[in-house]
C-alpha positions as CSV (number, residue, x, y, z in Angstrom):
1,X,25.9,-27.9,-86.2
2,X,28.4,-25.1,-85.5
3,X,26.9,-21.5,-85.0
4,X,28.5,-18.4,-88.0
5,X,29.5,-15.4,-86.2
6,X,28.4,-12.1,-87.9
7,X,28.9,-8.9,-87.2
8,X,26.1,-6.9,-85.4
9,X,24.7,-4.3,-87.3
10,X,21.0,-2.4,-87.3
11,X,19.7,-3.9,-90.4
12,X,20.9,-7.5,-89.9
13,X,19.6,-7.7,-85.9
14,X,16.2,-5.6,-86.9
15,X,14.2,-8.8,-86.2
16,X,15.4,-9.4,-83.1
17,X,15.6,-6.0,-81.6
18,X,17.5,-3.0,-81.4
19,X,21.1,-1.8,-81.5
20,X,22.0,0.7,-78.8
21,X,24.6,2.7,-80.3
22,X,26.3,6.6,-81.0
23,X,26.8,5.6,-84.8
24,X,24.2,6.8,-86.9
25,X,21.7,7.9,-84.5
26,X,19.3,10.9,-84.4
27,X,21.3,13.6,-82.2
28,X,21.1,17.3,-81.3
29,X,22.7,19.5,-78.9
30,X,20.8,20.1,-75.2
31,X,22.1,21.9,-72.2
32,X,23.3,25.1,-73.9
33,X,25.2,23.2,-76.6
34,X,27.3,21.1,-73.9
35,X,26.1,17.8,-74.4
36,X,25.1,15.6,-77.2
37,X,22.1,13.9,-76.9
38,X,21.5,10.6,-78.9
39,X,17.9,10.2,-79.3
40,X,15.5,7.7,-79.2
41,X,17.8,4.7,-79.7
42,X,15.7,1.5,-78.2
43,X,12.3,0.7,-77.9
44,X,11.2,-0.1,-74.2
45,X,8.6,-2.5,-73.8
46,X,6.8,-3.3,-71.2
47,X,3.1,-5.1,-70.3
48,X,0.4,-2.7,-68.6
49,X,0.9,-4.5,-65.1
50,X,4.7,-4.0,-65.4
51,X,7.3,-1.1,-65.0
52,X,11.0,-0.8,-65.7
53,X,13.8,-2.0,-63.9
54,X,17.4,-0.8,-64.2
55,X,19.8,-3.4,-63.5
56,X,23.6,-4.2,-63.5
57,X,24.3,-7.6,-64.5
58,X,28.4,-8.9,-64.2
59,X,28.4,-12.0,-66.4
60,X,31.7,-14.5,-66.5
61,X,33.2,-15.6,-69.7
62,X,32.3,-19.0,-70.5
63,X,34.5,-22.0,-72.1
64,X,34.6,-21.8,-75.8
65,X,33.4,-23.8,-77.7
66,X,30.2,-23.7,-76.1
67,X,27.5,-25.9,-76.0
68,X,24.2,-24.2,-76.9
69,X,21.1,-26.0,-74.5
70,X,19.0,-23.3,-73.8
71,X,17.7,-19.8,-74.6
72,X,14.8,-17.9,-73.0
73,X,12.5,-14.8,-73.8
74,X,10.4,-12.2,-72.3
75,X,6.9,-12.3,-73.6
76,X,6.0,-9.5,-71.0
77,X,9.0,-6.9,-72.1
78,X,11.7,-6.2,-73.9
79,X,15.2,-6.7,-72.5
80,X,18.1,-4.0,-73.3
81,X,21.7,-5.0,-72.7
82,X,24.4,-1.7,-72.5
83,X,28.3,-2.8,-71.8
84,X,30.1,-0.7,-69.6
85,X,33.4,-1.8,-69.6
86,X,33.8,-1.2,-73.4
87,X,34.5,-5.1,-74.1
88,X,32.8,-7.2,-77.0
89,X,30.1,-10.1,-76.1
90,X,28.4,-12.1,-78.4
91,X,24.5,-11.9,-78.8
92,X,22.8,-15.3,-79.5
93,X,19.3,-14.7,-81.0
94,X,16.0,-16.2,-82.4
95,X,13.0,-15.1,-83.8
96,X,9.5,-15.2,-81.7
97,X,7.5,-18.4,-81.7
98,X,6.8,-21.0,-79.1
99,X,9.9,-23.1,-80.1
100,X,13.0,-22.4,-81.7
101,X,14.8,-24.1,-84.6
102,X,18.7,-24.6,-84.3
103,X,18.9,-23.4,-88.2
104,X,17.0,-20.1,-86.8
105,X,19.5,-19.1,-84.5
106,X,21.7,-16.2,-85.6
107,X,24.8,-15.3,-83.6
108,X,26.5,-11.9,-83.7
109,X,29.5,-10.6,-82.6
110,X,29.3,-6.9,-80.5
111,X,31.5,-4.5,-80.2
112,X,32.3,-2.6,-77.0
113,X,30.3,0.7,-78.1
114,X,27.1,-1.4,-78.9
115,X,24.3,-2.3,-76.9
116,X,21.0,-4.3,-77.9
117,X,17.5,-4.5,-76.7
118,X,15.5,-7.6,-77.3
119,X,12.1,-6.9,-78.7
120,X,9.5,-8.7,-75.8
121,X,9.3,-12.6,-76.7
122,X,13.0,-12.9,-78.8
123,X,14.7,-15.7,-77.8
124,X,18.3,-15.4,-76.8
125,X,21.0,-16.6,-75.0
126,X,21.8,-15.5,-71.5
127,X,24.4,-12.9,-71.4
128,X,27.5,-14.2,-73.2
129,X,30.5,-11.9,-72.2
130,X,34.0,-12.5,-73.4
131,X,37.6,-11.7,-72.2
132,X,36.7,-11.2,-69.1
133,X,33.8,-10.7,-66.3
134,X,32.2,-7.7,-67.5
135,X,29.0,-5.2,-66.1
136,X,26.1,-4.8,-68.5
137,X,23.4,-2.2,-67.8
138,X,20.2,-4.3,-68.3
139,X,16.9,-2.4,-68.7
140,X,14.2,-5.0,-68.4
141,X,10.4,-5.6,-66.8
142,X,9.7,-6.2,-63.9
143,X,6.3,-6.7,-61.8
144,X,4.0,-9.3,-61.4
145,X,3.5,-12.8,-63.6
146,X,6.2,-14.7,-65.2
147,X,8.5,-13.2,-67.7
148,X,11.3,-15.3,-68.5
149,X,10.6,-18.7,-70.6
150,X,13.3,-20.7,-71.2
151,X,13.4,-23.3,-74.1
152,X,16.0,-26.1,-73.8
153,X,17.1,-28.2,-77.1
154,X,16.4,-32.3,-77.3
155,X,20.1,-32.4,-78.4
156,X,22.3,-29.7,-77.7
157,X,24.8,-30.1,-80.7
158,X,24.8,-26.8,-81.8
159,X,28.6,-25.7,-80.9
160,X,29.6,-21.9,-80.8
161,X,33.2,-21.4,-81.5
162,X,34.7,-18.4,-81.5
């Protein structure tokens, strides 16, 4: 089964999470009209026994086509991914539920300008940078109990090509 790119947009990755981007966003002026704030643009999540991290995360490019075995989720937190090096990466996702369904998985392509958060327990691929190595912001959970679950597929035949 090969895996349909599609370009990220709000509407189309709603049931996964957010997108993190200028485009579109509530804004208004702050510091005596100087800066441009964009409001509001992810929802952070996060258990009661948990507290936000902020991370940097440099992920390598992987071989294309790609064998898809696993994804993973965070059932205590959502997970928010922000490039800083203005490259695109690709954002392999699936909606919550103790397993996942190859014919669930939706792959989209991001632009350098666009970040994502994963709402807490969306499956997704690890970080999936092309080009080149690139840095991510990553705002996550962090604390006590386990927060990552990673589901691995019987037969990995689901191929991303680019």
């Amino acid at each position: 089964m090969t895996l349909k790119i599609q370009p990220l947009t709000r509407e189309a990755f709603a049931p996964f999470g957010d997108v993190i981007q200028t485009d579109g966003a509530e804004n208004f002026l702050i510091n005596e009209g100087s800066t441009i704030r964009f409001h509001d643009l992810a929802n952070i999540e996060t258990d009661p026994e948990g507290k936000v991290l902020v991370n940097i995360f440099r992920a390598s490019p992987l071989d294309y086509p790609l064998a898809i075995r696993l994804v993973e989720r965070h059932p205590k937190g959502s997970q928010a991914f922000v490039p800083l090096n203005n490259r695109p990466y690709l954002v392999l996702v699936a909606p919550k539920g103790e397993s996942v369904r190859p014919e669930d998985i939706r792959v989209f392509m991001a632009k350098g300008h666009q970040g994502v958060n994963y709402h807490a327990g969306t499956w997704h691929h690890p970080v999936l940078a092309l080009e080149e190595v690139s840095d991510f912001l990553v705002i996550d959970r962090g604390g006590a109990g386990n927060n990552c679950d990673e589901f691995y597929f019987e037969d990995p035949n689901l191929i991303l090509a680019l």
